[in-house]
ZAVEXKE-564718 format. One record per residue (C-alpha): residue in three letters; x, y, z. Coordinates in Angstrom, 2 decimals. Layout:
% ZAVEXKE-564718
- mido_c1_c2_c3
- ALA_X_Y_Z;
...
//
This chain:
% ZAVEXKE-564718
- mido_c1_c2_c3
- UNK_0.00_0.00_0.00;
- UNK_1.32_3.23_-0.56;
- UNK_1.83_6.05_1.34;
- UNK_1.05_8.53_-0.60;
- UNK_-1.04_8.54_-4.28;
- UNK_-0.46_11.24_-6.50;
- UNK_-3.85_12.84_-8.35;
- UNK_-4.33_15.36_-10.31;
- UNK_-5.43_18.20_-7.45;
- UNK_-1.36_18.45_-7.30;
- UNK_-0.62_18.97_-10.75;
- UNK_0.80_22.31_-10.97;
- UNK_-0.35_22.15_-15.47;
- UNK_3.24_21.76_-16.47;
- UNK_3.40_18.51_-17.90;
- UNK_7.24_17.83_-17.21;
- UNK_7.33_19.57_-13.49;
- UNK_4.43_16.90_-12.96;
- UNK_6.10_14.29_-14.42;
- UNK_9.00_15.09_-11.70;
- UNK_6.86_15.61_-8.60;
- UNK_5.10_12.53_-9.40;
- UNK_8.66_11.00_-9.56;
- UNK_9.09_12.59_-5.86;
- UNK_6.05_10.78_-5.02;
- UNK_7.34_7.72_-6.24;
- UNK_10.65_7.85_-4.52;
- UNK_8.69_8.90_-0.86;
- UNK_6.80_5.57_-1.58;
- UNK_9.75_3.35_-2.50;
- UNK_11.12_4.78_1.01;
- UNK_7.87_3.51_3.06;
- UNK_7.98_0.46_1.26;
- UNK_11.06_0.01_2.77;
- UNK_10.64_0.92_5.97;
- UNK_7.83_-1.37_6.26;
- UNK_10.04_-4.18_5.06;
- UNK_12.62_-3.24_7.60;
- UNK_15.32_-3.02_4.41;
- UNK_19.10_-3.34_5.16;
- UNK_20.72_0.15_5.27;
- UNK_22.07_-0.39_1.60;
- UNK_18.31_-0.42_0.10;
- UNK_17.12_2.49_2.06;
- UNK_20.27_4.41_1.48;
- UNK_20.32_3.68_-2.29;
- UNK_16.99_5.07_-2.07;
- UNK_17.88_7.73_-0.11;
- UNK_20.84_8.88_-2.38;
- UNK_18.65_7.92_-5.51;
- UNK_15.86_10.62_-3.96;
- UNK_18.68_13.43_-3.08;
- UNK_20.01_13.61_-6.32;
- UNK_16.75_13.89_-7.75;
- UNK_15.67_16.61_-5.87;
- UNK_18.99_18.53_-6.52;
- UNK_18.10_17.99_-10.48;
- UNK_14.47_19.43_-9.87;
- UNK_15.06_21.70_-7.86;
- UNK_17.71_22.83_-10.45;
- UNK_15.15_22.74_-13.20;
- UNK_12.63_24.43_-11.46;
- UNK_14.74_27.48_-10.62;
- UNK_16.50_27.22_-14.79;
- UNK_12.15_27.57_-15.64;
- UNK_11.68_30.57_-13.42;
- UNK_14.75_32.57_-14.67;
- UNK_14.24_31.54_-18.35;
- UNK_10.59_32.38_-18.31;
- UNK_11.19_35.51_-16.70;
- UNK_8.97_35.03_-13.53;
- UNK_12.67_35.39_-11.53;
- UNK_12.35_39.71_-12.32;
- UNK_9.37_39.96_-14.28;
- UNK_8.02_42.55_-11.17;
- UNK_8.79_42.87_-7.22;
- UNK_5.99_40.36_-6.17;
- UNK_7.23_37.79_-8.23;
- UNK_10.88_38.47_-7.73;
- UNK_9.91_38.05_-3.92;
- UNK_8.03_34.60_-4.94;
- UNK_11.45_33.39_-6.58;
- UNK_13.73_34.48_-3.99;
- UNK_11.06_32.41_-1.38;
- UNK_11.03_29.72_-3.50;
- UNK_14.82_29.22_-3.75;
- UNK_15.09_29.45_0.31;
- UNK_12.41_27.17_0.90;
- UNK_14.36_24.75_-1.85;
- UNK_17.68_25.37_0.02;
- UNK_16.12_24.58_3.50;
- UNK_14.65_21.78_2.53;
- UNK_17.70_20.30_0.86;
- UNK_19.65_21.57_4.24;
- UNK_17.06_19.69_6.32;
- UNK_17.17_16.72_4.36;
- UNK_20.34_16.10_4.04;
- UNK_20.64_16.39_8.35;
- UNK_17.83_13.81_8.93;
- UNK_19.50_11.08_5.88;
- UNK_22.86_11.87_7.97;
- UNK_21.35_11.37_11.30;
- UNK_20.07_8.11_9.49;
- UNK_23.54_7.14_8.99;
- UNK_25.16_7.77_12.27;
- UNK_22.72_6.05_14.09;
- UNK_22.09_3.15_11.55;
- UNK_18.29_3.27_12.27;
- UNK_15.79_2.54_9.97;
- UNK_13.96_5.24_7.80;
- UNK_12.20_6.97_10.55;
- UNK_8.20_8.27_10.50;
- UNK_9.66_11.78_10.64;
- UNK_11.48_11.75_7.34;
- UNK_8.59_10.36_5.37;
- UNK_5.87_12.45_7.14;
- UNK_8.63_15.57_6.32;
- UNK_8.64_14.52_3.04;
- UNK_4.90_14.27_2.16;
- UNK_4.24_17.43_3.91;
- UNK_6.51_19.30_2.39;
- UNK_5.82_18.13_-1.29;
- UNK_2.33_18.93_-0.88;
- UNK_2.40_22.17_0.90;
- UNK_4.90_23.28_-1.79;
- UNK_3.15_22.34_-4.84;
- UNK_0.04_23.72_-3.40;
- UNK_1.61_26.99_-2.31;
- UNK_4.63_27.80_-4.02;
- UNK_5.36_25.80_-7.30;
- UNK_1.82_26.87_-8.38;
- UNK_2.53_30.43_-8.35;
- UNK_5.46_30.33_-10.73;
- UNK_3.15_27.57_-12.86;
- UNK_0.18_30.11_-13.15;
- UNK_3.14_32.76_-14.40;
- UNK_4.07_30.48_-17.10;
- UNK_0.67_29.33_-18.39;
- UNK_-0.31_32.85_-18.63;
- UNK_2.66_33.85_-20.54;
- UNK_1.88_30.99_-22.88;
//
């Protein structure tokens, strides 16, 4: 069973950055899965590096979409929305990367935290900052 289905009410109407956050979705299931199956460290940690680098490449996307389609200094409110957006990427990376290394040090199993993190997260920021820049884009379209 999995944690957490992906529908439509996320879908931020940019086919490829849904494709990706789907992929997220994916990856945040994998991780349950494994927890539940009490994996060796070398699943969930493949996983877990598998899930970090992915993030890095969306998140590098994401920001390569903003500045390309001008939403990065199109006006102040949406320069502000960019500037959010790339601190809320940063501290989630930063945050991340401390509970996967906590993970490591103390060779427990993928805790309740990191998943709940995760989904939370992902859905508060499609919901309330990846759809701003989206609704920039469509309109420009």
């Amino acid at each position: 069973m999995s944690l957490f289905a992906w529908d439509t009410t996320y879908s931020v109407g940019i086919p490829h950055i849904d494709e990706q956050h789907e992929k997220l979705v994916s990856y945040i299931n994998k991780l349950h899965q494994a927890m539940l199956r009490d994996e060796e460290d070398n699943v969930t940690g493949k996983i877990l590096n598998e899930l970090t680098a992915y993030i890095k490449n969306h998140f590098a996307g994401e920001d390569d979409l903003m500045v390309k389609s001008g939403f990065s200094d199109h006006d102040v409110t949406t320069r502000h929305q960019y500037e959010r957006h790339k601190m809320e990427h940063a501290e989630f990376t930063r945050k991340i990367s401390d509970m996967i290394r906590k993970h490591y040090e103390s060779k427990e199993y993928i805790s309740v935290d990191l998943l709940t993190y995760l989904v939370e997260w992902l859905l508060n920021h499609i919901a309330s900052i990846d759809k701003q820049y989206a609704s920039f884009i469509k309109n420009k379209r």
